[in-house]
N, C-alpha and C positions, 0 to 999 in steps of 0.2 A: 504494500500500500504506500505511495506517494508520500512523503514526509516535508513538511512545510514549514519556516521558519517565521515565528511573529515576534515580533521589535515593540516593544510596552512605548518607546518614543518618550516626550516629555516626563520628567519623574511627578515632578508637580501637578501634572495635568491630568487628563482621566484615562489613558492610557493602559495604567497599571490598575484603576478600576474595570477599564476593559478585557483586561487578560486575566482578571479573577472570573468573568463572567464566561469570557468564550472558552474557561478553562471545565466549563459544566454540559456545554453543547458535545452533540453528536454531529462529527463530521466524515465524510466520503474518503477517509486519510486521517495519517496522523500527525500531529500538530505539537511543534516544540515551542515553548513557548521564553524569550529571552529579554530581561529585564533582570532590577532586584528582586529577589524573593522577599527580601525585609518590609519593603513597598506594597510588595503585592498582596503578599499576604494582611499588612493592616488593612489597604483598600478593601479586602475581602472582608475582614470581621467588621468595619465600619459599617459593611454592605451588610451584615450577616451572613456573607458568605463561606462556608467552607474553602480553606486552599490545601489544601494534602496532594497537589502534585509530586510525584516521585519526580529526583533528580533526572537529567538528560545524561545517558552513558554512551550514547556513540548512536551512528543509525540502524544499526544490526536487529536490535533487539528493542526497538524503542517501543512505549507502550501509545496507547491511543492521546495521551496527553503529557509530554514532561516538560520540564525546567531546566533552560541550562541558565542558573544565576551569575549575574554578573553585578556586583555590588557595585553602586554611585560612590562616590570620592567622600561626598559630602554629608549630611541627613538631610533627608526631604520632608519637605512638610506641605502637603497637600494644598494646591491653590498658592503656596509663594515658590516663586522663580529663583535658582540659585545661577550666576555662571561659571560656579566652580565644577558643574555639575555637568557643563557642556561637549565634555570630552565623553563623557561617559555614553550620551544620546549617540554621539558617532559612533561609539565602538562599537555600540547594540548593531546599528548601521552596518558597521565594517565586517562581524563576525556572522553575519546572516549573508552578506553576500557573499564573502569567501568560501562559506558552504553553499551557496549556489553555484558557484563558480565550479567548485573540483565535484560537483557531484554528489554532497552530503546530501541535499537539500532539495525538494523538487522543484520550489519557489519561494518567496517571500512576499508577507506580508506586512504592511508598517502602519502602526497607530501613529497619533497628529506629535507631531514635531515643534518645537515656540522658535521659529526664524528670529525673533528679536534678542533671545535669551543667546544663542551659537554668537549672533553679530556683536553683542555686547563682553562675548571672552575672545572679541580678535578673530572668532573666522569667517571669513568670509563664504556665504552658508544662504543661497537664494530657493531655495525648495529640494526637496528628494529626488525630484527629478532629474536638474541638471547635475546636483551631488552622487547621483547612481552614474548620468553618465558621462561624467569625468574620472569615477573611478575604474567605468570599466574602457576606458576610452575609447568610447564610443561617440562620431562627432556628432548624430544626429538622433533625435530621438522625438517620441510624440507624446504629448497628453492625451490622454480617453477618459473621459466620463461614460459609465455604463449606468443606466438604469430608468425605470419609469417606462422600457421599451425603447428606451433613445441610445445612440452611442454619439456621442459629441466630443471631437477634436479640437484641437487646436493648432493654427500654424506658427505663432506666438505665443508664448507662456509670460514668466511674470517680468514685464516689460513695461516701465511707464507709457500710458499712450500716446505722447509725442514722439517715441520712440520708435512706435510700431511701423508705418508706413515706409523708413527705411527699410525695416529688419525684414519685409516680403519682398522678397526678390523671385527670379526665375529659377534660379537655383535651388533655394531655400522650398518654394515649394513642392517642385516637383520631386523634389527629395523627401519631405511628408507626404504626399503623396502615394509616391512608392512605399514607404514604410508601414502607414495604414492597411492601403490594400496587401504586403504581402500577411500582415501580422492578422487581417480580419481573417485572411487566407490559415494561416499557421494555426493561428492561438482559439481563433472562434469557430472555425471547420465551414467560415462560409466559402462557398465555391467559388460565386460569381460576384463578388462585392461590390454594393451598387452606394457610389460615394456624391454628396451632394457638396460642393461648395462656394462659400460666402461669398460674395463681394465684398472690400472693405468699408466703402462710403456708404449714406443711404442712396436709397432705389440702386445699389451697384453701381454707382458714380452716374447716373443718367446724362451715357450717352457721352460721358467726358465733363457735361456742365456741372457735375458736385464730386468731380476728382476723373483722373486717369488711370489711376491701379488697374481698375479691368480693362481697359483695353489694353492697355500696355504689360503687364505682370502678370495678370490670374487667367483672362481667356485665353492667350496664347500656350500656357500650360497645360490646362485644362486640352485643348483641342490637340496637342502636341499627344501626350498621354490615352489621350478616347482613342488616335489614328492608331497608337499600339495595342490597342482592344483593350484598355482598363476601361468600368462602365462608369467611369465619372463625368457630371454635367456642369453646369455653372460658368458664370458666376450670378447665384439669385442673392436678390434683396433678402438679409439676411430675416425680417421680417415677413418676406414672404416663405420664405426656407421653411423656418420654422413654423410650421402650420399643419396639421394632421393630414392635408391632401397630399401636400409634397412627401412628409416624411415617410407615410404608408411603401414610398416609392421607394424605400431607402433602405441600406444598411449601415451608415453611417454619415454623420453630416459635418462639415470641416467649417470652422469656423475661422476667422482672419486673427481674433486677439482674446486677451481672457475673459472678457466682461462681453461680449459680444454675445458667445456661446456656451458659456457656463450657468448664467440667471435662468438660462431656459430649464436646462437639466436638472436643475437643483430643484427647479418649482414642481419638475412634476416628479422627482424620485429624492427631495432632502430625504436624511435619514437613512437613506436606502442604497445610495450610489454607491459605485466604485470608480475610484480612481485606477486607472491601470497605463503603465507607461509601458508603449510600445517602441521596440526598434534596439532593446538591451539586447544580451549572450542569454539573459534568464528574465524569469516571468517575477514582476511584480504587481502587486495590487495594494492598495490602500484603501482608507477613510474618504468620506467629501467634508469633514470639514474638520475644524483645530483643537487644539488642548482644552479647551472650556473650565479655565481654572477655575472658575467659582464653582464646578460641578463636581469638583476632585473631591470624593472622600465622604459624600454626605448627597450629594444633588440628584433630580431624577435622571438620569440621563440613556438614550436610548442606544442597545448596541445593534444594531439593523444592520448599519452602516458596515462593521465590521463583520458582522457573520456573514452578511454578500460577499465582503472582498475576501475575507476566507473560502466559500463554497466557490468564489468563482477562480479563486489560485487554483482550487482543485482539479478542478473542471478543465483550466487550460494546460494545467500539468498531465492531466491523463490524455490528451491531445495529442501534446508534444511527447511521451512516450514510443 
């Protein structure tokens, strides 16, 4: 059975209230689970939870749920931010992929992360995404949001938006492109992946008078791409995109920047999504949203979010087998 690694993420945060909780579920595989145990386990009795995970001893003989602990520098206290404590969020990072990497591991998965807490001990530290793929050096990579029935990309991630209309280029996207479709190909078992994407401007720059990206940047891709028989269309008004007529048509819809195509997904699957970066050596999945300090330790908070992005590690790892 498929063995999956999960990263508790922020100490402070609910993370480690999360992996006392998905440490009770039944899953399609087994599930190591890597954080402090000192953590997790108060998260759990705060919760009322039981934590009697057994130790993690190698992947031979793993049971349906273990621990490989990896004790924070610092003490945590649920809902405050330490950044002495920032090296330790990496290592969780560092020692889950490395067992992705040689084979321990069939995938991983990663609870929320505090971007400001890494940035404030000096590292430089802009989401897991570009931090996966610089570790595995790999130059290009994709955002996917799964859920609600949607899969929503993106061809820019977290980039201020003056930013963006540089950062799409021809390059740039035909290289997301390709990565989407092979990875919808790989990781989702879709055959024929039917991709819809954005225009940057509104009405898709109409005709040139509210921008020239599409003419100049995304149609020419776009059409270059279809002549090699990918089924991608575009570029639609991201407003019109997004509308139950177009998407029925769809297997995935590629957005130009983060806030474009992300408020959509969330509204119709918060709680529920998955984040999944496409175009790594190994399969990851995540949370859609962050550390929610105030909910550490005490707060109602729902784990939906992460038993998706667990069941659907599984799922892509029994693919990729």
């Amino acid at each position: 059975m498929p063995l999956v690694a999960l990263t508790a993420g922020e100490p402070a945060g609910i993370g480690p209230d999360l992996c006392a909780m998905a440490a009770r579920r039944e899953y399609a595989g087994r599930l190591v689970i890597l954080g402090d145990r000192k953590v997790i386990g108060e998260r759990a009795r705060s919760r009322g939870l039981a934590f009697d995970v057994p130790d993690y001893a190698g992947p031979t003989n793993a049971p349906r749920v273990s621990m490989l602990s990896m004790p924070a520098p610092r003490p945590v206290t649920a809902g405050r931010l330490d950044a002495a404590n920032a090296a330790h969020v990496l290592a969780l990072l560092d020692r889950a992929l490395e067992g992705c990497l040689c084979g321990e591991f069939a995938a991983m998965v990663t609870a929320p992360v505090q971007k400001s807490v890494l940035n404030d001990a000096g590292i430089a530290f802009t989401g897991h995404t570009e931090y996966l793929a610089e570790r595995t050096h790999t130059p290009q990579v994709v955002m996917l949001l799964a859920g609600g029935g949607l899969r929503v990309a993106l061809a820019t991630t977290h980039l201020p938006l003056a930013n963006v209309p540089a950062a799409i280029t021809r390059s740039l996207l035909a290289s997301v492109l390709r990565i989407l479709e092979a990875d919808l190909r790989r990781r989702f078992g879709i055959e024929q992946p039917r991709i819809l994407v954005a225009g940057l401007n509104p009405h898709a720059g109409e005709s040139g008078y509210l921008g020239r990206e599409e003419i100049e940047v995304i149609a020419p891709v776009v059409e270059e791409l279809a002549a090699e028989g990918l089924a991608v269309s575009g570029p639609y008004p991201a407003d019109t995109m997004f509308t139950p007529r177009m998407l029925e048509k769809a297997d995935a819809a590629l957005a130009m920047f983060h806030d474009q195509g992300l408020p959509v997904l969330k509204h119709a699957a918060f709680g529920t999504a998955v984040n999944v970066t496409l175009g790594l050596p190994i399969i990851r999945t995540s949370v859609d949203h962050g550390t929610a300090l105030d909910l550490a330790g005490a707060g109602d908070i729902d784990p939906g979010s992460l038993e998706q992005a667990i069941a659907l590690a599984f799922e892509m790892a029994a693919r990729s087998r």
